[in-house]
C-alpha positions in Angstrom: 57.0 47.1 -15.2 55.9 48.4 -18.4 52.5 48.3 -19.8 51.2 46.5 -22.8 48.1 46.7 -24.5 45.5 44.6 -25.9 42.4 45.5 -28.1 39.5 43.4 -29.3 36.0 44.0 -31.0 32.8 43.9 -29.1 30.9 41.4 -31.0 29.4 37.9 -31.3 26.2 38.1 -28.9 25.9 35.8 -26.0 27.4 32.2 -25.5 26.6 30.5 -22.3 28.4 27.1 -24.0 31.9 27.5 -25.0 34.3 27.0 -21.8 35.3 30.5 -20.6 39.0 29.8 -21.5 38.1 29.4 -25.2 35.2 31.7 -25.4 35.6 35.2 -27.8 36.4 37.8 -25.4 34.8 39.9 -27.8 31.4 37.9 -26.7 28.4 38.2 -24.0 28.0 36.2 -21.3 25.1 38.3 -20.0 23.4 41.0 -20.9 20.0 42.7 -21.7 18.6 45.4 -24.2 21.4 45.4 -26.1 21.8 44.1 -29.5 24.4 42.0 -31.3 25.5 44.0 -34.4 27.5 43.4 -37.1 29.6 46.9 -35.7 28.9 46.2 -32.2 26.5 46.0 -29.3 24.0 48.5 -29.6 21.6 49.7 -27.0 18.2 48.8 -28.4 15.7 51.9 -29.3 12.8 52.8 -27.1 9.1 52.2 -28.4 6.0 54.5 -27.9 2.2 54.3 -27.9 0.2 55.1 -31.5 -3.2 56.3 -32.1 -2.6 58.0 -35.0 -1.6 61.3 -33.7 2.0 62.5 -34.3 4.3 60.4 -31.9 5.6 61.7 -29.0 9.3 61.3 -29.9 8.3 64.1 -32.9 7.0 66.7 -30.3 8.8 70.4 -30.2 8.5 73.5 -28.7 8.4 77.0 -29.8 9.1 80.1 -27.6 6.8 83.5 -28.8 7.4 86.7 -27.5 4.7 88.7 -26.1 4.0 92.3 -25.3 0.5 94.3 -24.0 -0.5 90.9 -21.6 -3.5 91.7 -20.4 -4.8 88.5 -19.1 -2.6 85.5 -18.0 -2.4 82.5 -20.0 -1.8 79.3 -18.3 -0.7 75.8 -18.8 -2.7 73.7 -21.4 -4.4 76.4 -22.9 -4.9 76.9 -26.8 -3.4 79.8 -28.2 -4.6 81.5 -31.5 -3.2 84.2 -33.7 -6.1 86.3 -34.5 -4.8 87.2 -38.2 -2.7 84.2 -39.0 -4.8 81.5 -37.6 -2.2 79.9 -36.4 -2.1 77.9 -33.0 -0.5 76.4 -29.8 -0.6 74.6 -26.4 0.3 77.0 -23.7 3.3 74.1 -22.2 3.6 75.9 -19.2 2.5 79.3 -18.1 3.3 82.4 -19.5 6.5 84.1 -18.0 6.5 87.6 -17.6 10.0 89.0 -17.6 8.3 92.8 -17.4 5.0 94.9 -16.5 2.2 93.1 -15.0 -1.0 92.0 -16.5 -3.4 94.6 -14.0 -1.8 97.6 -16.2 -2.4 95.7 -19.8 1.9 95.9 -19.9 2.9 92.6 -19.7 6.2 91.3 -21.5 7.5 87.8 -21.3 7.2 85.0 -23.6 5.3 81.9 -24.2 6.2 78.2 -24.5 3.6 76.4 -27.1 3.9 72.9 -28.3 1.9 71.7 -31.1 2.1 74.7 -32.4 0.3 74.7 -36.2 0.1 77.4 -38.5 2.9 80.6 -38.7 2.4 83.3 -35.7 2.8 86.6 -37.2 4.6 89.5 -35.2 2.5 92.0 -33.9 -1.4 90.1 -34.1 -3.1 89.5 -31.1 -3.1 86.4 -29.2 -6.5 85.1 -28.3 -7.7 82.2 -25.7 -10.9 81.5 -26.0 -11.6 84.4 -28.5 -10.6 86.4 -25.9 -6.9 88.6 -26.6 -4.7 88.1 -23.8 -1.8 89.5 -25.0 0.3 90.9 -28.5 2.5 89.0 -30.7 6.2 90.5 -30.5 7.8 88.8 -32.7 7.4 85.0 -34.7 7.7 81.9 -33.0 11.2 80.2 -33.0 11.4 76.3 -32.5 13.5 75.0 -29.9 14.5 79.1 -29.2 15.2 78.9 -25.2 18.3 80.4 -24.9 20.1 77.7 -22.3 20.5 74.2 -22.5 18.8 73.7 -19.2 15.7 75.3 -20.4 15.9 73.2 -23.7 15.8 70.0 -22.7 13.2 70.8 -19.8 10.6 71.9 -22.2 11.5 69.1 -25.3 11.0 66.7 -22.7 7.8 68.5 -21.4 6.5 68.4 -24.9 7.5 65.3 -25.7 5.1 63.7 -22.1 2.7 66.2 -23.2 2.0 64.4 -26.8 2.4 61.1 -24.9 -0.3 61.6 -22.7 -2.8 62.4 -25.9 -2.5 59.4 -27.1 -5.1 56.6 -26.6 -5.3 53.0 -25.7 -7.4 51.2 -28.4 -10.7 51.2 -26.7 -11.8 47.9 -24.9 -10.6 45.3 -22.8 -8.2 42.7 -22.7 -4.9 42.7 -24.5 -4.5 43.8 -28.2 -5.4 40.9 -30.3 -4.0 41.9 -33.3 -2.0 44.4 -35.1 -2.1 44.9 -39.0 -0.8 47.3 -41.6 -3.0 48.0 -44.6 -3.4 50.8 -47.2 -1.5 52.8 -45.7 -3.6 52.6 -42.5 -2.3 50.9 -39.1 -5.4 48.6 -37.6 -5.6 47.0 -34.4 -7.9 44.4 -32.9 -9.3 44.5 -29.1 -12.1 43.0 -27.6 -14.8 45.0 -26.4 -15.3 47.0 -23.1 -17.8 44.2 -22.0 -16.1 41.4 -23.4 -18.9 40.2 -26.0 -17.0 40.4 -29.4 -14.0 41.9 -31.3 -13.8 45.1 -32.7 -11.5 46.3 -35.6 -9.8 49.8 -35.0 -8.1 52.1 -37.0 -5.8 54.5 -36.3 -6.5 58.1 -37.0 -5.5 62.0 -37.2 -8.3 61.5 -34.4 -7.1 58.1 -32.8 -8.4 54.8 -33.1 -11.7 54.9 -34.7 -13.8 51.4 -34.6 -14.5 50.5 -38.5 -17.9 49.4 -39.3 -18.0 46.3 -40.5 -21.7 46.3 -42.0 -24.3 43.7 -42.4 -25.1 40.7 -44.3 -27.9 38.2 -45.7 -26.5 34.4 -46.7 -28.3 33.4 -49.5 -28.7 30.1 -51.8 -31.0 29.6 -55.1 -28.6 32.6 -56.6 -30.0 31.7 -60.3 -30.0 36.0 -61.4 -26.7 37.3 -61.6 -26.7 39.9 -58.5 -23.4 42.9 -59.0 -22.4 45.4 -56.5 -23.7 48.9 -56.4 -27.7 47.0 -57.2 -30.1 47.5 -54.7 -31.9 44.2 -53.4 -35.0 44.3 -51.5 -36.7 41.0 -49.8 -39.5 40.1 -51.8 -42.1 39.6 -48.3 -40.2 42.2 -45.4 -39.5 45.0 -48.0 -36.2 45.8 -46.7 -33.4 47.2 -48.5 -30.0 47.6 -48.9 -27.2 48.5 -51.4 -25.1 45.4 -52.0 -21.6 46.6 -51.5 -19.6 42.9 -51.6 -20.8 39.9 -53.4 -19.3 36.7 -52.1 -20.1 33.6 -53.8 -18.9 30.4 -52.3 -20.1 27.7 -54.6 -21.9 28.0 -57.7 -23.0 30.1 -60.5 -25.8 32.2 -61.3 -27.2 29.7 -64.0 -29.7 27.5 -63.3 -28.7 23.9 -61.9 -26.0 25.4 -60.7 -27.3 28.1 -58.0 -25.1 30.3 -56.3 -24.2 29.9 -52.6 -23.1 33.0 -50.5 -23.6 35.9 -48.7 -24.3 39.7 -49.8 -22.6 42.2 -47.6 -24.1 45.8 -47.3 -23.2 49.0 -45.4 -26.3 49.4 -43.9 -30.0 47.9 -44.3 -33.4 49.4 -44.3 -35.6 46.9 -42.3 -34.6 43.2 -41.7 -34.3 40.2 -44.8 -36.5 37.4 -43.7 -35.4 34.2 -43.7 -36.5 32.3 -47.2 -37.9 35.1 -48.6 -37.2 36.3 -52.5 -34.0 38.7 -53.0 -35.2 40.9 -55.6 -33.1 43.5 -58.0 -35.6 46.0 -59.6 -38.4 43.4 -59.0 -36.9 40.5 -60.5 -35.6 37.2 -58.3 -32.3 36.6 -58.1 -31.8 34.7 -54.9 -33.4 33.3 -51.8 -32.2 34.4 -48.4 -30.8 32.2 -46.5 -31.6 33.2 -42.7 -32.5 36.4 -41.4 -30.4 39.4 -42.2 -27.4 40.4 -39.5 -25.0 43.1 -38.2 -21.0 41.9 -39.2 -19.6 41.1 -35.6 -16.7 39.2 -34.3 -16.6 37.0 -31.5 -14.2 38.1 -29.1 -10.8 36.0 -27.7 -9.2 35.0 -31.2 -5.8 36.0 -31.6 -5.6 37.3 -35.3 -3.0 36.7 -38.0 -2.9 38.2 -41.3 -1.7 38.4 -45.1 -2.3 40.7 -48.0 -2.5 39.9 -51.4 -4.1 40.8 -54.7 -6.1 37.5 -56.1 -7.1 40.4 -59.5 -3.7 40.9 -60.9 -5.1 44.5 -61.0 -2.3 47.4 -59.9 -4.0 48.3 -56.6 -6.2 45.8 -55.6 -4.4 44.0 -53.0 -6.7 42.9 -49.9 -6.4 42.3 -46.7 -7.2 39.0 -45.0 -7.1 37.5 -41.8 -8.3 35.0 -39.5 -8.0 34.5 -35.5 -9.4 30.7 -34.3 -12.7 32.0 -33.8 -14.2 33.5 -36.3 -14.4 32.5 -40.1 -11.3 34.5 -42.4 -12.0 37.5 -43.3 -11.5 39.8 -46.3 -11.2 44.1 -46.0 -10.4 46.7 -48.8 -10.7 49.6 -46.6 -14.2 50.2 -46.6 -15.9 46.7 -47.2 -15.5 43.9 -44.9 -16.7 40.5 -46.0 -16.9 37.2 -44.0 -15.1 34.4 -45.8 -17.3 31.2 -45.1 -16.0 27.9 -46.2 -18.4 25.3 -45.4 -16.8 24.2 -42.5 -18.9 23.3 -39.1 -16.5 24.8 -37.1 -15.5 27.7 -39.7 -12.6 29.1 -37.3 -9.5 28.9 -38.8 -6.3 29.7 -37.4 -3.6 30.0 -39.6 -3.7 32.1 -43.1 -1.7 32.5 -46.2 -2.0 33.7 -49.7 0.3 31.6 -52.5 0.1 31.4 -56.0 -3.1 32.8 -56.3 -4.9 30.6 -54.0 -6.2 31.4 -50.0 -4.5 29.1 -47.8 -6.5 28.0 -44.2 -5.3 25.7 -41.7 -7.9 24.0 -39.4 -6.1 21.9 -36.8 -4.3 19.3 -39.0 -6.4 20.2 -42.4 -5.2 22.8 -44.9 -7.8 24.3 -47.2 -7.6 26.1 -50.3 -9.8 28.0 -52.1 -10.8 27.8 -55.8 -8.1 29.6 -58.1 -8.3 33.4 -57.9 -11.0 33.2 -56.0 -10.4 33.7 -52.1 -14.9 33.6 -51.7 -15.1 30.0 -53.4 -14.3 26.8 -51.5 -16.2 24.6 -53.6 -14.3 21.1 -55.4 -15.6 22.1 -58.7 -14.1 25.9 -58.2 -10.7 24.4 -57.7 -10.9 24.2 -53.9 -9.6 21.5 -52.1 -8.2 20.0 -48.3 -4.1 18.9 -47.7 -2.9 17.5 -44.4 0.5 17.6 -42.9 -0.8 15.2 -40.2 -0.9 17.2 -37.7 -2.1 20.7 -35.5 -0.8 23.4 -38.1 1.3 25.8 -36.2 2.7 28.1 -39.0 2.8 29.2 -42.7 5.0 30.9 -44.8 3.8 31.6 -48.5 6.8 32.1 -51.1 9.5 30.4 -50.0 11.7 29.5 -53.4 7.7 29.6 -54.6 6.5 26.4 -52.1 4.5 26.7 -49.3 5.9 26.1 -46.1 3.1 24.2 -43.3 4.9 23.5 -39.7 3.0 21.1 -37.5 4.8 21.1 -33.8 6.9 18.4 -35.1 6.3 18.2 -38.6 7.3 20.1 -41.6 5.8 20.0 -44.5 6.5 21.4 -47.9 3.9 22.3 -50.9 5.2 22.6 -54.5 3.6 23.2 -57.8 1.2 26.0 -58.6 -1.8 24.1 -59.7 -3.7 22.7 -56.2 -7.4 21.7 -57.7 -8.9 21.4 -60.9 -8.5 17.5 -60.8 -5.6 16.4 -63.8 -4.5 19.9 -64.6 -2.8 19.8 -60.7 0.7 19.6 -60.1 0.7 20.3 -56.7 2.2 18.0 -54.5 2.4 18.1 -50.8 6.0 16.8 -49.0 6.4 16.3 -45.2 10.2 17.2 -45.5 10.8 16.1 -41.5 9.0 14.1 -38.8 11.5 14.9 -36.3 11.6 18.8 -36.0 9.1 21.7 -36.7 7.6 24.7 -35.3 6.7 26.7 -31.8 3.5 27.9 -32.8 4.2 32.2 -33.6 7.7 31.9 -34.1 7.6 31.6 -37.7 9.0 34.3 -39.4 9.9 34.1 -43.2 13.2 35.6 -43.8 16.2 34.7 -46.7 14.5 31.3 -45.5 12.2 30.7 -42.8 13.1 31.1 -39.2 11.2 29.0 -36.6 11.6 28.1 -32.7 11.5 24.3 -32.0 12.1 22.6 -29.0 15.8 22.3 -29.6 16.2 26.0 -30.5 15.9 28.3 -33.2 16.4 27.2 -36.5 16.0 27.9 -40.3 14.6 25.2 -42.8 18.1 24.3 -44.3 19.1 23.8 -40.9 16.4 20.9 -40.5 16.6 19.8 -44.1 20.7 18.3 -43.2 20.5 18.0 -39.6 17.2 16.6 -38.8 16.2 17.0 -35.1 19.7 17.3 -33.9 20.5 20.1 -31.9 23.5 20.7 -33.4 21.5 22.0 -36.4 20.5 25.0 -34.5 21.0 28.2 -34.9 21.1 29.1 -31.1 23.6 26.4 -29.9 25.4 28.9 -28.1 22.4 29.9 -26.0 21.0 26.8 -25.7 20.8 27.2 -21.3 18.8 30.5 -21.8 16.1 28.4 -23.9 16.2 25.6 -21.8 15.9 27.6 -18.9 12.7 29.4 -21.0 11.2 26.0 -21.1 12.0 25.2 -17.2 10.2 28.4 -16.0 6.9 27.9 -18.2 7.1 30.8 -21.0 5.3 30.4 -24.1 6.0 32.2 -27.2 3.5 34.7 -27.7 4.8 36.7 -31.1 7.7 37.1 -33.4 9.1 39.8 -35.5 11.5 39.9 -38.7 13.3 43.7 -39.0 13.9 43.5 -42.6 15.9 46.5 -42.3 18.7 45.5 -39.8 18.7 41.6 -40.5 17.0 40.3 -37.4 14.8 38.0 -35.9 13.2 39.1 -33.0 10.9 36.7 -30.5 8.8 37.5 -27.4 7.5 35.5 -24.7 4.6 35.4 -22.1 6.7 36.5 -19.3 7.5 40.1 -21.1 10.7 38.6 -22.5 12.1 38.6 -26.2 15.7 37.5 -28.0 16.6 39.2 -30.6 18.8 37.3 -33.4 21.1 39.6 -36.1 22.1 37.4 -38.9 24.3 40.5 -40.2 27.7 38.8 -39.4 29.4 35.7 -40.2 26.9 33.2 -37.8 23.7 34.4 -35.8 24.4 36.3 -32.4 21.8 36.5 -30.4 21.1 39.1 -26.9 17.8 39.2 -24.5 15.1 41.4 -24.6 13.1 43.0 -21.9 10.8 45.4 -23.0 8.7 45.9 -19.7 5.7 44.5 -21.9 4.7 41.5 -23.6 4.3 41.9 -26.8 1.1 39.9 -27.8 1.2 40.1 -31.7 3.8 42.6 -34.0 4.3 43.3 -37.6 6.8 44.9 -39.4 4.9 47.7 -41.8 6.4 49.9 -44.5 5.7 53.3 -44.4 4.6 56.0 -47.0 8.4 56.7 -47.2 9.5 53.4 -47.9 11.1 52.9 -44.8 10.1 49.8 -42.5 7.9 50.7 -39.3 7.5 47.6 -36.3 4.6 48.1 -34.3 3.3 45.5 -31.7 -0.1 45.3 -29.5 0.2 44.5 -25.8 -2.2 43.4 -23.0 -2.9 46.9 -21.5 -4.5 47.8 -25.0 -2.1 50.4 -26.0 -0.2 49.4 -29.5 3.4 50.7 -29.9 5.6 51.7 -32.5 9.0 49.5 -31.7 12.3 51.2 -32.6 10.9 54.9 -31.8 11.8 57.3 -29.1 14.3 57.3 -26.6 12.6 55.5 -23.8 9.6 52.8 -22.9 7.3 54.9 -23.5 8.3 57.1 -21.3 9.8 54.5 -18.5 13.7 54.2 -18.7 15.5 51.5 -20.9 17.3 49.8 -18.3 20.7 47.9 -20.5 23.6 45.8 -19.7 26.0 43.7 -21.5 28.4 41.9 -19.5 31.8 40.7 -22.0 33.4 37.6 -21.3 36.3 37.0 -19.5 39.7 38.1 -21.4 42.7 36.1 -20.3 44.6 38.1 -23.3 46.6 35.1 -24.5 48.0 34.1 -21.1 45.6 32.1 -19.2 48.2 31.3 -16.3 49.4 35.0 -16.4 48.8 37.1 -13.3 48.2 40.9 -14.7 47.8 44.2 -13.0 44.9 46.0 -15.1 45.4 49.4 -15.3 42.9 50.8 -17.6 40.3 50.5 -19.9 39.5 52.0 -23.0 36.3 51.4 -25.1 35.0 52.7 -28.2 31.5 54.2 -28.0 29.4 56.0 -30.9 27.2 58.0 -28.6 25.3 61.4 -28.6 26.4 63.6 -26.4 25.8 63.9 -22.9 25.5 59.8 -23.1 25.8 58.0 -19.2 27.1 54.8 -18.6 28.1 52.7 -16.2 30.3 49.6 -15.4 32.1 46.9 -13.1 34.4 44.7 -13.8 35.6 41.0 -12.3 38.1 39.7 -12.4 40.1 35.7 -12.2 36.8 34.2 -13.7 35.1 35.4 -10.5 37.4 34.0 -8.2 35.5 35.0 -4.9 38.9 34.7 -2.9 40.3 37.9 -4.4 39.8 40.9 -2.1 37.4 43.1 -3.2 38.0 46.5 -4.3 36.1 49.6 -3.3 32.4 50.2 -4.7 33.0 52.9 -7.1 30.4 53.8 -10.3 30.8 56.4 -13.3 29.1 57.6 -15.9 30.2 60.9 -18.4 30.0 63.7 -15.6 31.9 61.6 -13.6 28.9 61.1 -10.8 26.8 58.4 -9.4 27.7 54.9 -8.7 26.2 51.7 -9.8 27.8 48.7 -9.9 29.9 47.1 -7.2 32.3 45.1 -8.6 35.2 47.4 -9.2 37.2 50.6 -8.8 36.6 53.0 -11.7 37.8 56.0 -12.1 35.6 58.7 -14.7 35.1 57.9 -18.9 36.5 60.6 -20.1 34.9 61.3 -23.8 37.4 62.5 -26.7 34.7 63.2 -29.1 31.0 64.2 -28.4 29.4 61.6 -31.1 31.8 58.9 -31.7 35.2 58.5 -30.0 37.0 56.6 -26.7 35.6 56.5 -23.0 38.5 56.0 -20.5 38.4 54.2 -17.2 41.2 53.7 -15.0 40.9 50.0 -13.4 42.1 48.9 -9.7 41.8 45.2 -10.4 44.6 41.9 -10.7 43.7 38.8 -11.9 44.4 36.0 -14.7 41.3 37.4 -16.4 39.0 40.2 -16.6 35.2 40.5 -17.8 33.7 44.1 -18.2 30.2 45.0 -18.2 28.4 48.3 -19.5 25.3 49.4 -18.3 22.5 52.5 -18.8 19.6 53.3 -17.2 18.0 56.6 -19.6 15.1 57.9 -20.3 16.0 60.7 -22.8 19.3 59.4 -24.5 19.6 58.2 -27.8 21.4 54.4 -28.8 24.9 54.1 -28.6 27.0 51.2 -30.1 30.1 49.9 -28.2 32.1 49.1 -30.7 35.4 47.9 -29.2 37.5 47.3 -26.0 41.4 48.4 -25.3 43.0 47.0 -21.9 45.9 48.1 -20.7 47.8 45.5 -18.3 51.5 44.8 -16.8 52.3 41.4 -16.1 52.6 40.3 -12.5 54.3 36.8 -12.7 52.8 33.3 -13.0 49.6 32.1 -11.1 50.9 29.7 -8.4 
């Protein structure tokens, strides 16, 4: 009988709800580490550790001819041109290809990595400032003269660079992750557990910042700037006042100032009540004794940056973490931001219309206008409450500010929050019947939230209330409830501004990932092999958005980068659903199988297939795997005979199929360290009818 043929696009992301007679072939009904694109399902990217150092996935090799070896030169040694001053790792040792070392006639060539500087032909080559050998020629990059060779010593550099970079020092998980000024800092208690220390990653690695010292002071009546120098009228010791942070008050008298002066570094100790003196002259009383900036450790940070100055370049960073009072940081200054409070640890931040925004269980501060150091009533601070434990803010929103309680939403317009009759802003709870998982707010085109009947978006709840149907994730409503079942909190969430996605992690080392690129939401698992504790999405010197995310080993990675999981394979599947091509009641040989794959070259995959909606009754048909060489074998579904690739980037993998059935489902797989994504882009099956099922 003659063949026909059927083809349909590999999209829509998972549904576990429509009844498999009705469900888009073209959809998931299981899968993992792939993603649901608006072209496709695409294997997800790798990640890899940061410090600051050049990232593993950029690491090379170059290949220098030597001559006149006198001295061997072994793996992980530094290299040096002795006129150019140029430099290199010794990735492995040297090979001699004539002469011998003994008789000062060696001939071979080198392999360096990390090579820095231009090797000039003919210098000497020094380890050690001793010459081992003569340059015979410049250094070529990527120069070995076999593919074999090649990829051995990329990926040799590659794990070479990987294993340079650091952990941020500590203990504990990372418990935060920020991007500032260019800069990339992360937050990790410390090796004994006693506070929190802020790192920043370097050329060097992460480097702990110093955060400096400060005196609280009260009776402020003598206007004190930064750059003075105050000494304490009775203990003599001094300090440069770098940060000036008045909470309530003025300098005039009646009206004292309130805060704290930070400094870099003091001479001595300030005394409790003694005079704070600028060239002699009083301009404050101290208000305790004088103390080194620390953090108490545990919190789990979020942050925000803003400029409160309106001046280009001025923006801040600020942050908070449930256990220690908000912060502020420049770059160089960092400066306690007390409001008063008892308990002065709040948990939630955000910057909006030029006020600070702090939640405290139910209560949501603000400070005075412009001011992010003042939380007095007659500065223009003041208290909301949504009624209950904030979990989530999102500033800017159609200019409102969003507040989530767990099941409570509420909404805050105007732009004007204190100041008594100039106000206009007014506080809305918007719903009483939906809000958010605390973490899983991310602000999108609108925000994006995790409640307990699935993910949503604020229109979402604004016409549908608590009804599940209002969800974005109807169609994977069993994989949440099954989250819920087995115990998994959320533990972070990610927007990817540049591929449309909304991305969420749990405490078992789990994420979904959601593309809102198409016509509706599609959404695919994640399994990293890591929990990601905290992430942010960052935008790099180039413009071009960086995700990094902090996990509970202490290393912080760089999501979307390299080939692998940092150095572990990405282990991927996506299973289709089953395909009744029109005829439900139709029993079809299926011959073969022909899917469109953009892929690099030298891509492996592998599948299975099953068929009759996984009637177990059908016999079985011999265990059989493929991949692009035509070895191995993997899944054990199916008979497969070997893709066969018609284009080495993008083109057609064939499989011939040994399978009958009403139905067929396919699923792809790779397990691969060292390949780049590919996107599976469509499916062609190729079938003869065999007659009515009976």
């Amino acid at each position: 009988m003659s063949q026909t043929t059927a083809h349909f696009s590999t999209v829509g992301g998972l549904d576990l709800v429509t009844p498999a007679i009705k469900r888009d072939p073209g959809a998931a009904i299981g899968g993992v580490n792939y993603e649901p694109r608006l072209e496709g399902y695409t294997r997800v990217a790798g990640h890899e550790r940061v410090d600051g150092r050049p990232l593993a996935s950029t690491a090379s090799y170059w290949v220098l001819p030597f001559t006149t070896g006198a001295g061997a030169i072994t793996e992980g040694q530094t290299v040096t041109g002795a006129a150019s001053g140029a430099t290199g790792e010794a990735l492995i040792a040297a090979v001699i290809e004539s002469g011998t070392y003994g008789a000062g006639s060696a001939a071979g060539y080198l392999v360096l990595t990390a090579v820095t500087g231009t090797f000039q032909n003919g210098e000497a080559l020094k380890v050690g400032g001793v010459t081992k050998a003569t340059a015979a020629d410049t250094a070529t990059e990527r120069g070995a003269t076999n593919d074999p060779d090649d990829q051995a010593w990329l990926r040799d550099a590659v794990e070479t660079q990987r294993a340079k970079i650091g952990d941020v020092p500590g203990s504990g998980p990372i418990r935060g992750v920020w991007g500032y000024g260019g800069n990339l800092y992360a937050f990790r208690n410390n090796a004994g557990g006693t506070a929190c220390v802020m790192h920043k990653a370097t050329a060097a690695g992460w480097v702990a910042q110093a955060l400096g010292s400060r005196v609280k002071f009260t009776d402020g009546t003598g206007l004190i700037t930064e750059g003075q120098t105050v000494a304490g009228g009775t203990s003599g010791a001094t300090g440069v006042v770098t940060r000036v942070v008045v909470r309530e008050g003025d300098w005039t008298a009646g009206n004292e100032a309130v805060g704290q002066l930070v400094f870099a570094t003091i001479s001595g100790a300030f005394l409790n009540g003694e005079e704070l003196r600028v060239g002699g002259v009083k301009k404050a009383v101290a208000d305790g004794a004088s103390s080194t900036i620390t953090l108490l450790p545990g919190g789990r940070f979020e942050f925000t940056t803003y400029n409160f100055t309106g001046l280009a370049g001025a923006a801040r960073m600020y942050g908070c973490d449930g256990v220690n009072p908000a912060f502020e940081w420049d770059g160089v200054v960092f400066a306690l931001i007390l409001t008063g409070m008892t308990a002065d640890m709040p948990r939630h931040i955000a910057a909006h219309s030029n006020y600070l925004f702090l939640a405290f269980d139910a209560s949501l501060q603000f400070s005075g206008l412009g001011s992010p150091y003042e939380w007095s009533v007659l500065a223009g601070a003041g208290e909301l409450s949504i009624g209950e434990a904030i979990t989530g803010l999102v500033a800017g929103y159609a200019g409102t500010l969003v507040a989530f309680g767990r099941n409570r939403i509420g909404i805050l317009y105007g732009t004007v929050f204190g100041g008594g009759t100039s106000a206009d802003g007014d506080l809305k709870i918007i719903t009483e019947e939906a809000g958010a998982v605390e973490w899983s707010v991310q602000a999108m085109a609108q925000p994006i939230f995790l409640d307990d009947r699935g993910v949503r978006n604020l229109a979402s709840v604004q016409e549908f209330g608590d009804f599940q149907a209002g969800t974005l994730s109807r169609l994977i409503k069993p994989y949440l409830d099954a989250k819920r079942r087995a115990g998994a909190t959320v533990v972070s969430s990610l927007r990817v501004r540049d591929l449309n996605q909304y991305r969420l992690f749990w405490s078992d080392g789990t994420g979904l990932v959601m593309d809102l690129s198409g016509t509706g939401p599609a959404f695919m698992p994640l399994a990293l092999g890591r929990v990601v504790r905290c992430a942010v999405s960052v935008e790099g010197a180039d413009g071009a958005e960086q995700l990094y995310f902090g996990s509970d080993g202490g290393f912080v990675y760089r999501l979307d980068s390299g080939t692998s999981f940092d150095g572990q394979p990405v282990e991927a599947y996506v299973r289709l659903a089953f395909n009744h091509l029109g005829s439900p009641t139709l029993n079809k040989r299926f011959h073969k199988a022909t899917v469109e794959i953009t892929a690099a070259p030298n891509t492996t995959l592998y599948a299975s297939a099953d068929f009759d909606y996984g009637n177990p009754d059908l016999p079985s048909a011999a265990e059989q795997g493929f991949d692009v060489a035509g070895r191995g074998g993997f899944w054990n579904e199916a008979a497969w005979n070997e893709f066969y690739w018609s284009a080495p980037v993008e083109g057609l993998a064939e499989a011939y199929i040994d399978g009958s059935g009403t139905s067929i489902s396919l699923a792809i797989g790779t397990e691969a360290t060292h390949e780049d994504p590919h996107t599976i882009h469509g499916l062609t099956l190729h079938t003869s009818a065999r007659g009515l099922k009976r």
